[in-house]
N, C-alpha and C positions, 0 to 999 in steps of 0.2 A: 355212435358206431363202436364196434367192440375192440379194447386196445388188441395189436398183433401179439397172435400166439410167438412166443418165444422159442426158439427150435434150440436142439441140443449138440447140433454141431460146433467146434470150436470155433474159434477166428483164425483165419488164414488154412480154411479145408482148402484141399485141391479139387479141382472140377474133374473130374471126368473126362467132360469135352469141352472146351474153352468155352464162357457165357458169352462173348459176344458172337462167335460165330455159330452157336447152338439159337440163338436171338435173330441172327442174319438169316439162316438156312429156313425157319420158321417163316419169318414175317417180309425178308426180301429186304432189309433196311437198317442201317444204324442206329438203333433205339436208344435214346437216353436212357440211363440207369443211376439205382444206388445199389451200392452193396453195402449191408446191415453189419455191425461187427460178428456178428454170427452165420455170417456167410449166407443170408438170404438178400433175395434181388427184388429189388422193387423196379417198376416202370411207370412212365406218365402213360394213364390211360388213352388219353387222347392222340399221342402220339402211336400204341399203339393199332387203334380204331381209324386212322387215318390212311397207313400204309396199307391195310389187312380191304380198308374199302366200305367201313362203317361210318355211314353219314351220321348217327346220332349218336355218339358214343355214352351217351349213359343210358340208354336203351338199348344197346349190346351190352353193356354191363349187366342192367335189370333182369336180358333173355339168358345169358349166356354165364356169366360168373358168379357165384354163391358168395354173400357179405364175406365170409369168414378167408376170401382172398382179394378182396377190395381195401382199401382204407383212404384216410384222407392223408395229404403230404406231411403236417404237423405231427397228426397222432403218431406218423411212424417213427418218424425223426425224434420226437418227443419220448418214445420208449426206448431210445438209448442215450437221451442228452445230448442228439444231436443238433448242430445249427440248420437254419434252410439252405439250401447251395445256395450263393452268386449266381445272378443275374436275374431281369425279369422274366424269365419262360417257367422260374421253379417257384410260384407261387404257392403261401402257405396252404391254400383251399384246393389245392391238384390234387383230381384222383388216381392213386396208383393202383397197381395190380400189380399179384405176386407172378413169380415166374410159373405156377398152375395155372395161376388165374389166365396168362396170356398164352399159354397153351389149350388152353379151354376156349378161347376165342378166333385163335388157328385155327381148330375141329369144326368151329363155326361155319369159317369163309369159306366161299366157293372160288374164291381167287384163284388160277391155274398157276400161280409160282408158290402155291400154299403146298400143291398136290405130292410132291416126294418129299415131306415135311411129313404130312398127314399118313402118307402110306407108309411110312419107319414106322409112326406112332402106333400103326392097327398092327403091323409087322411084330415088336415090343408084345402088346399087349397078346399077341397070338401064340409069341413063345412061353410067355409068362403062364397062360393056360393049358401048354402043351408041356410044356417041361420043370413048370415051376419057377423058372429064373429065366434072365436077361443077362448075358455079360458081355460087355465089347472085347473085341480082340485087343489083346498088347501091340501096342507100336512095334517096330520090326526094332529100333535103334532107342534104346533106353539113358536115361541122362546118367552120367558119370558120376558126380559127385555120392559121396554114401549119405545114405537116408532120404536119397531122393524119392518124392513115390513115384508110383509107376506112370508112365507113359500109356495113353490109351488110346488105340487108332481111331481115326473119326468114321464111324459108318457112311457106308461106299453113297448111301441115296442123299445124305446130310453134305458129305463134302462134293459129288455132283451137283444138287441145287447150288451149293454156293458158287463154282465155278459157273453154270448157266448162268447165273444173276448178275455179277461180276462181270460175263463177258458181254450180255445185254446191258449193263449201265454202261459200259465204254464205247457202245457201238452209239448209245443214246446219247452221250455228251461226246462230242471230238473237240470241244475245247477243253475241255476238261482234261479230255486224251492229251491233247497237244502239250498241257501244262506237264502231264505227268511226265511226257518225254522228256520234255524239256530239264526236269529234275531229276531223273536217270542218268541223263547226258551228265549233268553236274556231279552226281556220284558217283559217278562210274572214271570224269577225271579225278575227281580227288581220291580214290581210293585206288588207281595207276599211280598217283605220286605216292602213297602212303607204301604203294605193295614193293617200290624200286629200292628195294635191300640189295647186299652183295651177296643174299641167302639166293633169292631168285636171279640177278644174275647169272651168278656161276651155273644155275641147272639152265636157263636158257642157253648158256656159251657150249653147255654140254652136249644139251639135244639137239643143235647146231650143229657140234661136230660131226655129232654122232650121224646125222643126215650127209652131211659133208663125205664122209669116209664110207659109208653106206653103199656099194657095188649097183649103177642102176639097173633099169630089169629091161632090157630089148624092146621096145615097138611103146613102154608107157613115158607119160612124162611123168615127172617126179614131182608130187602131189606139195603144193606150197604150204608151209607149217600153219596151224590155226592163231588165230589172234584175238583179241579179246573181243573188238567189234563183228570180227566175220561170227565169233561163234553166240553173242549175242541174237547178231542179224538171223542168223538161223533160227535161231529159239524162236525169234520173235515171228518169223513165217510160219513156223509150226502149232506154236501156240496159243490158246489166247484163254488167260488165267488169271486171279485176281493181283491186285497191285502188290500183295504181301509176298507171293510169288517171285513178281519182278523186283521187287529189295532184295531179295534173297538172291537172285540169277545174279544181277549187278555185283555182287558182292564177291559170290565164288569164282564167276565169271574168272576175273584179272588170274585166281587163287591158282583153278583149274591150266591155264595158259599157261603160267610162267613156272609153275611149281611141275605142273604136269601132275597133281593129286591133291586132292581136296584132304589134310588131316585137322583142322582146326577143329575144338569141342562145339556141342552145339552151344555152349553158355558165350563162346566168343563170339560165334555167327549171331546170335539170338543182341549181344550189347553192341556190334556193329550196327543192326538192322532194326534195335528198338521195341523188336518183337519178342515174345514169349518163347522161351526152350521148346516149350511142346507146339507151338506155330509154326515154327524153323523146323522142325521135326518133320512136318504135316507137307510145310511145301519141297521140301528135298524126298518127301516120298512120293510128290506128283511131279514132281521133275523125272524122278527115275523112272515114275509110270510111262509117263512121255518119251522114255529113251533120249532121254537127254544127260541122265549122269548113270554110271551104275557103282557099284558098289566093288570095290575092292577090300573086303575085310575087314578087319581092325586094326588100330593102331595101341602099342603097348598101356596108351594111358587108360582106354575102352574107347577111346573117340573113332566113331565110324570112317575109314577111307572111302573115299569119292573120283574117279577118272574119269574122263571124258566118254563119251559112249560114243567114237568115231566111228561114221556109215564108211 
């Protein structure tokens, strides 16, 4: 087989759209991968022909992929002096597929969670013949730091399917759910002890008072202040959204309560919650979709403000 063409991107390009969930919204599934020092992805074919619902996968290779986006695990590893990964599942003789290659076998399936995957793609390809180009919109909230590159919002039918899929594997596993609670629970106490500064404090003692001293209004009762569980419990009745999502709610959650406004950058949210800048990005703009945060402006560093969005 022919070694892999070499591509001329650098190391460490930025995506666009993040590869794993441009991979999730695709195929419906956590796909193993490699990433090339040159910023190209590889995948176990198998694993993709699996997901997608290809009982023979190297006869959806033969129908559906052209050699020159196949290769074998060695050879690829082998054109940059890489080792094989750890463990048995990455054997030398696996065949991968580039990230064409396994878009090319999306186009294939009739799979109905393939289908707003597949309608972006002819979507793309119709602007491209209509107007010459394709561009994503800019995220609304751009990363701080200088030299960052841009922030790109994920197309509305890419990050629907992933929320559909997301909320179909939770409905499909409740132990699975049960676990995730369970771990929520746990970060959501540790990060009530970590949030109990005498910064937060003091504004709790304030908006306290401030209710305190506050003249009441004839015939209502006086609405009891929000807490970090009641406005949790809320989210969690209204929503139902991937786990990356609920890290992130857990985290501003306490932020939102006791601060009364969210100003933290997104690189802190993002090294709290282990996720990516432009991930944190993504689900603070489906929280706001949801009316569950909105936007208050900015703060002098450029970090986005965030309030409660109280009904």
């Amino acid at each position: 087989m022919n070694e892999p063409r070499k591509r001329s991107e650098p190391a460490g390009q930025h995506n666009a759209i993040d590869v794993s969930d441009f991979v999730y919204a695709a195929t419906g599934a956590r796909v193993r991968r490699l990433t090339m020092p040159d910023g190209s992805h590889w995948f176990p074919a198998v694993d993709v022909c699996k997901e997608l619902g290809h009982s023979n996968s190297r006869q959806a290779l033969a129908d559906h992929v052209p050699e020159e986006h196949r290769e074998i695990l060695e050879t690829v590893t082998g054109a940059y002096g890489l080792s094989i990964p750890a463990g048995r599942e990455w054997r030398r003789d696996l065949n991968v597929i580039s990230l064409q290659g396994l878009i090319l076998l999306v186009n294939a399936c009739t799979k109905p969670a393939c289908v707003p995957f597949r309608l972006w793609v002819a979507e793309v390809i119709e602007t491209v013949q209509r107007e010459g180009s394709y561009t994503l919109e800019e995220a609304e909230v751009q990363p701080a730091e200088p030299g960052a590159p841009i922030a790109y919002a994920m197309p509305e039918q890419v990050a629907e399917a992933i929320v559909r899929l997301e909320s179909h594997n939770l409905q499909m596993d409740e132990q699975l759910a049960s676990g995730q609670r369970e771990l929520i629970e746990l970060q959501r106490a540790t990060l009530a002890v970590q949030q109990a500064m005498v910064r937060a404090v003091e504004r709790i003692a304030d908006r306290f008072d401030a209710l305190l001293l506050a003249p009441p209004v004839p015939g209502r009762q006086p609405a009891a202040p929000p807490t970090t569980e009641s406005v949790i419990a809320d989210w969690r009745q209204r929503l139902s959204v991937t786990e990356d999502v609920w890290t992130v709610a857990v985290v501003i959650a306490p932020i939102l309560v006791e601060q009364g406004e969210l100003r933290d950058p997104l690189e802190v949210i993002a090294a709290r919650t282990g996720l990516s800048v432009h991930r944190v990005n993504e689900c603070l703009r489906l929280l706001r979709k949801h009316a569950c945060i909105r936007s208050q402006g900015g703060a002098k560093d450029g970090a986005p403000v965030y309030v409660l969005n109280c009904k």
